[in-house]
C-alpha positions in Angstrom: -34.9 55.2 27.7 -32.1 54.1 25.0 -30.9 55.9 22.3 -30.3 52.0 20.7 -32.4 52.2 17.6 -35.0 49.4 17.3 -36.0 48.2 14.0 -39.2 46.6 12.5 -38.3 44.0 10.0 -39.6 47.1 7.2 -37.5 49.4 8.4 -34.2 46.9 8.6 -35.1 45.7 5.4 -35.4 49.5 3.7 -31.4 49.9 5.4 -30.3 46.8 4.1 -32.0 48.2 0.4 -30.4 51.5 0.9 -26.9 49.8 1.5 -27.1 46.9 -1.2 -27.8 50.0 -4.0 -24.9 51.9 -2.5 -22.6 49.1 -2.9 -19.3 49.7 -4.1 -17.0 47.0 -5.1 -14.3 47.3 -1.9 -17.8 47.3 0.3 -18.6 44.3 -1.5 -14.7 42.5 -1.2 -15.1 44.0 2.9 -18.5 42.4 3.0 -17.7 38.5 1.5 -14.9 38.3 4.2 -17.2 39.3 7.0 -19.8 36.7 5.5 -16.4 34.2 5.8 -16.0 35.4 9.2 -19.5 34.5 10.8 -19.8 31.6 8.5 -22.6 29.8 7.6 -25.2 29.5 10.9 -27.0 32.8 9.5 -28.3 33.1 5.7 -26.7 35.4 3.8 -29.3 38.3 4.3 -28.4 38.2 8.1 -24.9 38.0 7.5 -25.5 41.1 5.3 -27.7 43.4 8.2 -25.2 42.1 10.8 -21.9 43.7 8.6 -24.0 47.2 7.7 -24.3 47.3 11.5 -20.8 46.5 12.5 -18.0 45.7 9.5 -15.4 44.3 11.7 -18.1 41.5 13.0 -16.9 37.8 13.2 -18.4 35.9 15.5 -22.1 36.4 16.5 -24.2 34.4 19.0 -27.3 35.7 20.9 -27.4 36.7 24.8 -28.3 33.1 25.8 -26.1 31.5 23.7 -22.7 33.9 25.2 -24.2 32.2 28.6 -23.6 28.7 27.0 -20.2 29.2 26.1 -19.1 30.9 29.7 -19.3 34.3 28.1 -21.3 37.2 28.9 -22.5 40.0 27.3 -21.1 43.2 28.4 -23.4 45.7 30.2 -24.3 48.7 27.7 -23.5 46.7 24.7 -26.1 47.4 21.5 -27.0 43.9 19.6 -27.2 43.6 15.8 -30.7 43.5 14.7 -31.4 40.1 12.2 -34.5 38.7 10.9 -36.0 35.6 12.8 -38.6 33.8 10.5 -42.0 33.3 12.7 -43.7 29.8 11.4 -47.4 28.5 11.9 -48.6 25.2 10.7 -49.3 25.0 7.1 -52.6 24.1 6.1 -53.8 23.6 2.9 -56.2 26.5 2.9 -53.8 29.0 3.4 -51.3 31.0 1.2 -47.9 30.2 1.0 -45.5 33.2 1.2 -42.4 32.5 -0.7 -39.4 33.2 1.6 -35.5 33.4 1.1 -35.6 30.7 3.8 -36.6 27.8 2.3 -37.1 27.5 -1.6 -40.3 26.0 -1.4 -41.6 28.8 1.6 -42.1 26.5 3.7 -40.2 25.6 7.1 -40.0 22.6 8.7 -40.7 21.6 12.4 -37.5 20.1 14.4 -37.4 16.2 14.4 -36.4 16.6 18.4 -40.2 16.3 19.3 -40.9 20.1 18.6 -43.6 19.1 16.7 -42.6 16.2 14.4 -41.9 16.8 10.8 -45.1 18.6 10.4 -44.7 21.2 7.5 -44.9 25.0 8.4 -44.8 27.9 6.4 -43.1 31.4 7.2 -45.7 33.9 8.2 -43.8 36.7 9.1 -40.4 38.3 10.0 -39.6 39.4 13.7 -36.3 41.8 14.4 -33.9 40.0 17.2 -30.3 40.8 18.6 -27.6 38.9 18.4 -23.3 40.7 19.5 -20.4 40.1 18.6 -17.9 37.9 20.4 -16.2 41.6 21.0 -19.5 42.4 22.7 -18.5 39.7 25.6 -16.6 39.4 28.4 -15.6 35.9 30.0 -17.6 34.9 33.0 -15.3 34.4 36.6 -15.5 31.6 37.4 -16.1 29.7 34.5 -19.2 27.1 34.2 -17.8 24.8 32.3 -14.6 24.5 34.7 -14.9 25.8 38.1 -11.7 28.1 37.4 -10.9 31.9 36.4 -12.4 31.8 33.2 -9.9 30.7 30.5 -12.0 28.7 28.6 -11.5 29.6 24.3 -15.5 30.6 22.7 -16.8 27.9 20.5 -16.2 29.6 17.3 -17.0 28.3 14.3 -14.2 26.7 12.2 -13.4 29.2 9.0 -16.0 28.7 5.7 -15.2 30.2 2.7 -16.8 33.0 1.2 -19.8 33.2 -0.3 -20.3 32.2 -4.0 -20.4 36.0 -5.8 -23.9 34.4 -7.7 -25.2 33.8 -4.2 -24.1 36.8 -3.0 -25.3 38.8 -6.2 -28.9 36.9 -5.9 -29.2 37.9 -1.9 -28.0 41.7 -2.9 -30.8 41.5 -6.2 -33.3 40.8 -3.8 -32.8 43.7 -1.4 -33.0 46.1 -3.6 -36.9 46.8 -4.0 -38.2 49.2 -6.7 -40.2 51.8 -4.8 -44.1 51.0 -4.7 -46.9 54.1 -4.5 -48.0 52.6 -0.8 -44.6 52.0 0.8 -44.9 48.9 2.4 -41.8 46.7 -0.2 -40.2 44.5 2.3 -37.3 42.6 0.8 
């Protein structure tokens, strides 16, 4: 068994709380750079759990997506727990949950075929790993080239940092006043 802590999305979203109230204003400087670093393929709230986890992260992808890019993840290595949206088909009868995702809460289905343009609302939250690119190793020989793998990642050209509102809104939101049944999730 691993000592690796798993998380359900409660439980990372009660550490990202605890952190976000804990702030200081270097953390906050430390964290906008980090959020510069990964750039914009994860919202803001991801970017945030994957820095409390590791602060020196830049450049995330998950274990299939190392493959893609002739990299593999090292043996051992611990991923950084994110939240994944989980979608079903919206129907008229049913709730909409408002998300950070989408402004309206709703999510819509690729245009590739996945399902047309079909709406779909967010119905959960589900914990997945992603690692850093300091998490991989290259793979011998390379896929893309046949060779000894010296083959750069696909990294993400620079972004700039996050707009302090956006970042101030995201940080609002994880911060959940206590309830008497314990079950806020941010």
């Amino acid at each position: 068994m691993s000592d690796v802590p798993r998380y359900t999305p409660q439980q990372l979203g009660q550490t990202a709380g605890d952190k976000a109230r804990a702030l200081t204003a270097a953390d906050l400087a430390d964290f906008t750079r980090a959020a510069a670093r990964i750039g914009e393929g994860y919202s803001l709230r991801n970017r945030f759990l994957m820095w409390i986890q590791d602060p020196k992260v830049s450049h995330v992808a998950g274990f299939r997506a190392w493959r893609q890019q002739s990299r593999r993840v090292r043996k051992g290595a611990h991923g950084l727990a994110i939240l994944a949206p989980i979608t079903r088909p919206s129907t008229d009868d049913q709730p909409e949950r408002q998300s950070g995702h989408e402004p309206d809460g709703m999510a819509h289905a690729p245009a590739d075929g996945g399902g047309g343009d079909q709406p779909r609302r967010i119905a959960s939250c589900k914990v997945i790993y992603v690692f850093d690119i300091s998490q991989t190793e290259p793979l011998t020989p390379c896929p893309r080239c046949g060779q000894s793998c010296t083959c750069p990642p696909l990294v993400p050209h620079g972004v700039g940092p996050p707009a302090s509102g956006e970042v101030t809104v995201m940080l609002d939101a994880l911060i959940v006043p206590d309830d008497a049944d314990g079950d806020e999730l941010p």
